[in-house]
C-alpha positions as CSV (number, residue, x, y, z in Angstrom):
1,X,0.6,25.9,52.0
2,X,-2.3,26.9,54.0
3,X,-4.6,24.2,55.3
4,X,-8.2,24.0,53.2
5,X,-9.8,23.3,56.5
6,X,-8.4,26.4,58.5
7,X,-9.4,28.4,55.7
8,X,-12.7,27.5,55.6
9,X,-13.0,27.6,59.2
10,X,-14.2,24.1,59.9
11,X,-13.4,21.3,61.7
12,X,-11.2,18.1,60.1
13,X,-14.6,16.0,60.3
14,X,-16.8,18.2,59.1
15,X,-19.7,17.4,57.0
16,X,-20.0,18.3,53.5
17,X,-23.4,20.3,54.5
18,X,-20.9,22.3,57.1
19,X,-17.9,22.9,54.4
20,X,-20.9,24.3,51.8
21,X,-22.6,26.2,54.5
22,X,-18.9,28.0,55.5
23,X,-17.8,28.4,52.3
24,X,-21.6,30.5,51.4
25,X,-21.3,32.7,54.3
26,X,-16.9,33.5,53.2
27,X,-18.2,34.0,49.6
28,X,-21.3,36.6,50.6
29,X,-18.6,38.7,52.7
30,X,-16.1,38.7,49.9
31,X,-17.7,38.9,47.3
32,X,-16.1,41.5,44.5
33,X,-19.5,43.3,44.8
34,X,-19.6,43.9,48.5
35,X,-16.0,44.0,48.8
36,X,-13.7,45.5,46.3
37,X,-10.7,45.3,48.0
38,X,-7.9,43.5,46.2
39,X,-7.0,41.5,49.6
40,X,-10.3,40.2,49.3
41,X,-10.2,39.1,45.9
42,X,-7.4,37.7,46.8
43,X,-8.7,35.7,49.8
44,X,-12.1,34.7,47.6
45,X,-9.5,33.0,45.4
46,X,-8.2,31.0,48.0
47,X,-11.2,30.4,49.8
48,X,-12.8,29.6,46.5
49,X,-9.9,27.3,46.2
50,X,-10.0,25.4,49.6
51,X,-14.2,24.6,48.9
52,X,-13.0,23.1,44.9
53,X,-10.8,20.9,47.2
54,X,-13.1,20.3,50.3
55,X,-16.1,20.3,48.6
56,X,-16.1,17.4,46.1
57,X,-15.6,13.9,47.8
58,X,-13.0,12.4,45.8
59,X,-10.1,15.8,45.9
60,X,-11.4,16.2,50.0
61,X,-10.4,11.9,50.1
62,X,-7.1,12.4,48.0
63,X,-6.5,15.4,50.2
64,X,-6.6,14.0,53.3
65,X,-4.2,11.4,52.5
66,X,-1.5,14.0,51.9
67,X,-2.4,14.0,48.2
68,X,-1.7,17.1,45.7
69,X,-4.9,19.4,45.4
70,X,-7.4,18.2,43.5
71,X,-10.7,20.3,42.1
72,X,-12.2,21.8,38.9
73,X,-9.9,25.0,38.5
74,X,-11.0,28.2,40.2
75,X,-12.3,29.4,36.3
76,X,-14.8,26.9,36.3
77,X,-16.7,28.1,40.2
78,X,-16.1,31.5,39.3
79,X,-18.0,31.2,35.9
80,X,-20.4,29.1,37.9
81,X,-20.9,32.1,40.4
82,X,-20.8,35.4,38.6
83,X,-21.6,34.4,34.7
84,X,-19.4,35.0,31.8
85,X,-17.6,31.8,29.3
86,X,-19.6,30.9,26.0
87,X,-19.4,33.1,23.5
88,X,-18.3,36.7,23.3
89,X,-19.2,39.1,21.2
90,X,-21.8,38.2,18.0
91,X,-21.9,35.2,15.8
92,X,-21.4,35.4,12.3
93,X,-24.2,35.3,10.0
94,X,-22.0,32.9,7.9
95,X,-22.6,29.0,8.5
96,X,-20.8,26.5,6.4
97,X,-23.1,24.2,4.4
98,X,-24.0,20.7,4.5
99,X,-22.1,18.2,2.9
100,X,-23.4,16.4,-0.5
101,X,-23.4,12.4,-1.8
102,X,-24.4,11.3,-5.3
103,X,-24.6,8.1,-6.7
104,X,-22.7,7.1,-9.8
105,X,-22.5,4.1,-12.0
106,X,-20.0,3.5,-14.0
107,X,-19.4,0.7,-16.9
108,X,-17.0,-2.0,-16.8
109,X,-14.8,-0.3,-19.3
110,X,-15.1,3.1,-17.6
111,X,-13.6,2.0,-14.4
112,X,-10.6,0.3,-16.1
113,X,-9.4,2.8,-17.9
114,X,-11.2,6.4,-15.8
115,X,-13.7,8.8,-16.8
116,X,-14.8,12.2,-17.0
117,X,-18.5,13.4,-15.9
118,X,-21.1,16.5,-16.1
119,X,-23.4,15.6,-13.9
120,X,-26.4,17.5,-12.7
121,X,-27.4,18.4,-9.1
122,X,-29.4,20.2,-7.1
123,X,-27.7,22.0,-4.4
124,X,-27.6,25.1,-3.0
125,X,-25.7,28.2,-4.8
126,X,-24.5,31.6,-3.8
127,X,-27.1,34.0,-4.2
128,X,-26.3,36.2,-7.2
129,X,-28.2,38.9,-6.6
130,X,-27.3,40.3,-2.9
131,X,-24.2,38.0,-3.3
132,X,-24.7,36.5,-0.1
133,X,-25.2,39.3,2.0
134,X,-28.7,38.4,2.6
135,X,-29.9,42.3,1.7
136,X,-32.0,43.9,-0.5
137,X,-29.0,45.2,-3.4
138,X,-28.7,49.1,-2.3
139,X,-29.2,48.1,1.2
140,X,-27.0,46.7,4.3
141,X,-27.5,45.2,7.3
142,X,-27.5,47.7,10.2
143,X,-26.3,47.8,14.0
144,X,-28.9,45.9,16.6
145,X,-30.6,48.9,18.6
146,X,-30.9,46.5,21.6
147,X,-27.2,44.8,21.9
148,X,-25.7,47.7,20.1
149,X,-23.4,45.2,18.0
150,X,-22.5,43.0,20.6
151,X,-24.7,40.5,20.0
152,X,-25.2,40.1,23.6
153,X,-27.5,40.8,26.1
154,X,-26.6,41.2,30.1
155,X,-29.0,40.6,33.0
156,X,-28.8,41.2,36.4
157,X,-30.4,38.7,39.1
158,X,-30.0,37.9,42.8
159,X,-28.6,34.7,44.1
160,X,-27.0,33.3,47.2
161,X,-24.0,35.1,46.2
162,X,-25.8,38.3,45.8
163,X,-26.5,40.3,42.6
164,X,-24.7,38.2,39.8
165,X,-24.9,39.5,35.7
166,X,-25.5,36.9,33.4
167,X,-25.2,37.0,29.6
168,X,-27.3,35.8,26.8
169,X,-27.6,36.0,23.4
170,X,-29.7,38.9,22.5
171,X,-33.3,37.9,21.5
172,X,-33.4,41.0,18.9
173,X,-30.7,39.7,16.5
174,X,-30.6,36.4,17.7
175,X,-26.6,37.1,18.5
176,X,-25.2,38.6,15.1
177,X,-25.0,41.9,16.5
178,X,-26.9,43.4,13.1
179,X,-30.6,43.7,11.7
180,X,-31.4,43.1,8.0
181,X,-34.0,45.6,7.4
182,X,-34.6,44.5,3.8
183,X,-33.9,41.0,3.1
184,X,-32.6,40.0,-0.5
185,X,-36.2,39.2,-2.5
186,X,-34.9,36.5,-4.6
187,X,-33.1,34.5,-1.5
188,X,-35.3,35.6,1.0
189,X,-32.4,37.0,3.2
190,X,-30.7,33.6,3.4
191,X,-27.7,34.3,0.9
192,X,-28.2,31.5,-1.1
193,X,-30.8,30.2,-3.6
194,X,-31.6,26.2,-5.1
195,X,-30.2,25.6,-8.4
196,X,-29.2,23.0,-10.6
197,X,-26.0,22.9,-11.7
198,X,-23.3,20.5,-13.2
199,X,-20.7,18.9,-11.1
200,X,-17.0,18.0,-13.2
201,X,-16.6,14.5,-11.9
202,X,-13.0,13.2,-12.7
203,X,-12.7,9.6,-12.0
204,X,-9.6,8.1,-11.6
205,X,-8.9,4.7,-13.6
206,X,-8.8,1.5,-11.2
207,X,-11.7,2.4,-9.1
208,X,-13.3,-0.3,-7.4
209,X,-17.2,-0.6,-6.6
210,X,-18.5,0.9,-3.4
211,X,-15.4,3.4,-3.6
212,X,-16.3,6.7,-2.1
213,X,-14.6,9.7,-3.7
214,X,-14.3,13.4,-1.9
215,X,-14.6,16.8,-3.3
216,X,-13.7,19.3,-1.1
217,X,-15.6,22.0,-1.2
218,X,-17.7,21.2,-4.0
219,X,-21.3,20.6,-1.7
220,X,-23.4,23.0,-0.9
221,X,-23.5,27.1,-0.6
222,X,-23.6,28.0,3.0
223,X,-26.3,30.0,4.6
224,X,-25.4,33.9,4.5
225,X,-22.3,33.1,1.3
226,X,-20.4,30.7,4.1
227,X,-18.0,28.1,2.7
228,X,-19.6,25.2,0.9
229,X,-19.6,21.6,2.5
230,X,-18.0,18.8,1.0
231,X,-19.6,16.4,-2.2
232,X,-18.8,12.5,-1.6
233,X,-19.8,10.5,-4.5
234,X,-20.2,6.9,-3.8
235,X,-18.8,4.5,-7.0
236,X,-21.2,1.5,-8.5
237,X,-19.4,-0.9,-11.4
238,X,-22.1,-2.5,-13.9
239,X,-21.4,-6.2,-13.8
240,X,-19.9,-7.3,-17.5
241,X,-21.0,-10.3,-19.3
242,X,-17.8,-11.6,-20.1
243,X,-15.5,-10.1,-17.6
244,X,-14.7,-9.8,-13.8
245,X,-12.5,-8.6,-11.6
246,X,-9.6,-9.7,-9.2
247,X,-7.9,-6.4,-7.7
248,X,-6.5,-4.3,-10.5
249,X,-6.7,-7.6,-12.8
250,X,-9.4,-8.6,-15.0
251,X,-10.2,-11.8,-15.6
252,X,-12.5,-14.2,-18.3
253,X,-13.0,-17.9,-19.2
254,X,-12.1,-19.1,-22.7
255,X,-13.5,-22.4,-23.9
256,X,-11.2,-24.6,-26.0
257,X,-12.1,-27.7,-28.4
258,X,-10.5,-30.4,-26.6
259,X,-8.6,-31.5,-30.0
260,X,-7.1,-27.5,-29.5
261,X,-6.6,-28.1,-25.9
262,X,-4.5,-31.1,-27.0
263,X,-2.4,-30.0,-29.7
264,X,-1.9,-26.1,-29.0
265,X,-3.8,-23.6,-31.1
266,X,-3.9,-19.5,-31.8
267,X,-7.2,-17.7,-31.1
268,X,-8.4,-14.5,-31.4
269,X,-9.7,-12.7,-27.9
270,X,-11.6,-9.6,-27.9
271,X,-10.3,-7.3,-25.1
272,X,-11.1,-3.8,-23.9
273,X,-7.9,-2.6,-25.7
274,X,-9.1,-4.5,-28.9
275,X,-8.7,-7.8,-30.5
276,X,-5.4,-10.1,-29.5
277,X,-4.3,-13.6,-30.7
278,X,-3.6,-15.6,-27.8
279,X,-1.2,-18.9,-28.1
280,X,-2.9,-21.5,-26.6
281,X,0.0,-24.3,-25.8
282,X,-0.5,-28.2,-26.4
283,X,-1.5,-29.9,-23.4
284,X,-3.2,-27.3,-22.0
285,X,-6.2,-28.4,-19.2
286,X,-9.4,-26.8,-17.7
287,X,-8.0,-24.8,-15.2
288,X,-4.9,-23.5,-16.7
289,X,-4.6,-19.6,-16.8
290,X,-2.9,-17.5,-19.4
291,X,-1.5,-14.0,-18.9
292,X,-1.9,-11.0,-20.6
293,X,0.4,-8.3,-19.3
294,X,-1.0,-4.9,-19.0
295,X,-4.4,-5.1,-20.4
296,X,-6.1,-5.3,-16.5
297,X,-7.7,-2.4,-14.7
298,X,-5.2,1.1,-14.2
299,X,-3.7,1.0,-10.8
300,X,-5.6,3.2,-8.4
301,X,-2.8,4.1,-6.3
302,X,0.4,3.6,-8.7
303,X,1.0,3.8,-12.3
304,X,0.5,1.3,-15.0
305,X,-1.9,-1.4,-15.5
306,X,-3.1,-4.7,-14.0
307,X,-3.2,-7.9,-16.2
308,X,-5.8,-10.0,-17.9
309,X,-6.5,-13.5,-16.6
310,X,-7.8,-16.2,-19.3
311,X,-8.7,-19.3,-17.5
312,X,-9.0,-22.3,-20.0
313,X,-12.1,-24.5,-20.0
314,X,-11.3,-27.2,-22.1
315,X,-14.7,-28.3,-24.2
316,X,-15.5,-31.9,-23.8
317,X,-17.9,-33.1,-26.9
318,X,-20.7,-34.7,-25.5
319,X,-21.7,-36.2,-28.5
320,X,-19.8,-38.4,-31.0
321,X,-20.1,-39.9,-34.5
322,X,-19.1,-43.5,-34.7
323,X,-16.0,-42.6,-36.7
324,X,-15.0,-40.1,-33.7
325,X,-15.7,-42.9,-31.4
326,X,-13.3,-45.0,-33.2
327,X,-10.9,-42.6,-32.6
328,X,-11.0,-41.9,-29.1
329,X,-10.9,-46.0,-28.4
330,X,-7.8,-45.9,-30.5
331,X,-6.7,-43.0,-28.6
332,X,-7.3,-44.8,-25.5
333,X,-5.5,-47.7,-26.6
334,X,-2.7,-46.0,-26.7
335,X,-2.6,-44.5,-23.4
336,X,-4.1,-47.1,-21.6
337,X,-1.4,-45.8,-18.3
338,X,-4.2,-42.9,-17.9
339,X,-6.2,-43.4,-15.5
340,X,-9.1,-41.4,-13.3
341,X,-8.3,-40.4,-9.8
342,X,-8.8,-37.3,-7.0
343,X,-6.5,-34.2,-7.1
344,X,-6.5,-31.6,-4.2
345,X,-9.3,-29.2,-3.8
346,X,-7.8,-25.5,-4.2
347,X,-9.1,-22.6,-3.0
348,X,-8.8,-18.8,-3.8
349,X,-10.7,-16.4,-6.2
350,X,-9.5,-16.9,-9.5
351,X,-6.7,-19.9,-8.8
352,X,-5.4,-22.0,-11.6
353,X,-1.9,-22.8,-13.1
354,X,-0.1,-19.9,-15.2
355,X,0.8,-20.3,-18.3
356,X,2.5,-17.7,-20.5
């Protein structure tokens, strides 16, 4: 491998001022446009390659050690040097559009069991009348007199290296490489118009609140008929009066005389899948939860349905006749082994014991 140094034609401790000063004076006298000769390309490469090495303080430092070569890849300087990278050729007209969100609200009910929406927006649409081609109908866009098509533009200028062609995109057709002489009227040579039209919402059963759904390519047009962004719609759940929610199951208080709490009744609870008679069992305390299989929220993710939670709050009577009175002292008689005292604290969103 030939040494970096030797190439360049400087000494081991040479400055970085030096190795930047050699390395200008090698590049002018082999440059492709003074010197044409493939040996010369060929010895601007390595030259080129020696400087990438020498030139940055860090690859000079690795590669003094004994270290592999280190540098920014001969591509990089030579794009630096004599132009060329970016883009090639022209752009297309055609630019995907921005993405949509919309709000929706649902009820209690519609989240447990999903729902079906038309709902109005205003969005972008394909233009109908030039059908996003942004021209006049009868017309088409024609070839840039100044890029010829190519959407580019070259320009020549002098540097250190000599005369170096850049390229830009071309100022005329700001890069698309055609002119629309005529612009659609009704779009104003953009492709696409504002409109109001209905989005088919589908919402899945089980959705929870503050969900955010996707619809691929359902946002808006793109400018020039390009593919339509994306619509997110972000999910609100009205707040019920008598029900809430734990996961997938749904979940209510029931308050029970304390004479039904005592000796078990049957009661009739109105659900979202219609009225039920619940068994309420003898003994039962403030606290206790009953089950209802499969009458919770739809299971977002899998298939069937959540349960409903009926927590017990046994109904103490506040007030009492004095023939009621008499009965609870004779009731107390009787169990005089009851007696107050703390229980443990539990924690959790919706904890009790399960009954049924």
């Amino acid at each position: 491998m030939a040494d970096h140094y030797q190439t360049l034609g400087v000494s081991r401790n040479a400055s970085p001022e030096d190795i930047k000063k050699a390395y200008r004076k090698l590049a002018r006298e082999l440059h492709p446009d003074v010197n044409p000769s493939e040996q010369a390309q060929e010895r601007f490469k390595t030259v080129t390659h020696a400087y990438e090495v020498l030139g940055d303080e860090q690859s000079r430092r690795n590669y003094d050690s004994g270290g592999a070569d280190a540098g920014f890849g001969f591509g990089d300087i030579f794009e630096t040097f004599f132009g060329g990278g970016g883009q090639r050729g022209p752009r297309s007209r055609a630019e995907r559009g921005q993405d949509a969100l919309l709000r929706v609200e649902l009820s209690f009910e519609e989240a447990i069991f999903g729902s079906e929406k038309s709902i109005p927006v205003d969005t972008a649409v394909l233009c109908d009348t030039c059908n996003g081609s942004c021209a006049k109908p009868g017309t088409s866009p024609t070839v840039c007199d100044i890029c010829r098509g190519s959407g580019q533009v070259q320009t020549q200028v002098r540097s250190l290296l000599g005369s170096v062609v850049t390229s830009s995109p071309c100022g005329s057709c700001r890069g698309y490489g055609h002119i629309i002489p005529e612009p659609c009227v009704d779009c104003r040579g953009q492709g696409r118009v504002r409109a109001r039209r209905d989005i088919e919402l589908k919402i899945p059963a089980g959705v929870e609140d503050g969900l955010r759904l996707q619809l691929a390519g359902s946002g808006e047009v793109g400018f020039a008929g390009g593919p339509s962004g994306d619509l997110y719609v972000d999910i609100s759940i009205a707040p019920h009066q008598y029900f809430g929610r734990d996961g997938d199951e749904i979940t209510c208080e029931l308050e029970v005389p304390l004479h039904d709490a005592v000796l078990g009744t049957m009661v009739k609870v109105q659900t979202f899948d219609g009225e039920i008679e619940l068994q309420v069992p003898a003994g039962s305390q403030s606290g206790d939860v009953l089950t209802v299989k499969g009458k919770g929220f739809g299971r977002l993710r899998n298939s069937g349905r959540g349960d409903l939670l009926v927590k017990i709050q046994v109904k103490i009577p506040s007030k009492l006749d004095s023939k009621q009175k008499e009965l609870f002292r004779s009731l107390a008689g009787l169990r005089k082994s009851d007696a107050a005292g703390l229980i443990a604290r539990k924690s959790g969103s919706f904890q009790g014991r399960r009954r049924g």
